[in-house]
N, C-alpha and C positions, 0 to 999 in steps of 0.2 A: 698694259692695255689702256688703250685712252678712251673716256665715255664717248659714246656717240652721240646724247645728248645734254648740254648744257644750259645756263642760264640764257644764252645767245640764239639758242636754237629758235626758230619760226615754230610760229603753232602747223601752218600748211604743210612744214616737214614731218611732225608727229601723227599730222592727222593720215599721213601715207601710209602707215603701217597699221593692219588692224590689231596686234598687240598693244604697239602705242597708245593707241585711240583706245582703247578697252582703259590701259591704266590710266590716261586723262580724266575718262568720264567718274570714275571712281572719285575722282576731286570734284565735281560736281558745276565745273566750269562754265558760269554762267552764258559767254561770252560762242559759244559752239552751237549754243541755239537760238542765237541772235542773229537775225536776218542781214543782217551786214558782216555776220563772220565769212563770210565768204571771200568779201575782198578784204580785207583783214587780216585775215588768217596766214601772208604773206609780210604783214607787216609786225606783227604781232611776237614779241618773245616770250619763253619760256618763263623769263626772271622778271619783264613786264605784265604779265597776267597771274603770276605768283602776288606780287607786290597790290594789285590792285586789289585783289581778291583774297588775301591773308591765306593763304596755300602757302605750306611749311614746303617750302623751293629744295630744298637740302632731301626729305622725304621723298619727294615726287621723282627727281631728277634719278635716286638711288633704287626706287622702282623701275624707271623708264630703261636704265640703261643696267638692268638686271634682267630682261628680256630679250 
């Protein structure tokens, strides 16, 4: 079985799915209630907003694609 979500994934593709979005928010990601997430949220990876924000990427990823 291959994850369906990755270090490469867009934030915009996470935010698709209301489980996804439930275990994001749980990471407490600042960058979702930033008035510019919107057009971001396309550019934005998974392993890029881990990194900016010290979110344990390895953790989050093996929630996400555990749903």
């Amino acid at each position: 079985m291959t994850d369906k979500y990755t270090k490469d994934t867009k934030l915009e593709e996470v935010l698709r799915s209301k489980a996804a979005s439930a275990v994001i928010s749980k990471y407490r990601i600042p960058c979702l209630n930033c008035p510019m997430a919107i057009y971001e949220a396309g550019k934005l990876t998974l392993g890029q907003i881990a990194g900016n924000y010290g979110i344990d990427l390895k953790s989050m990823l093996r929630e996400l694609n555990n749903n």
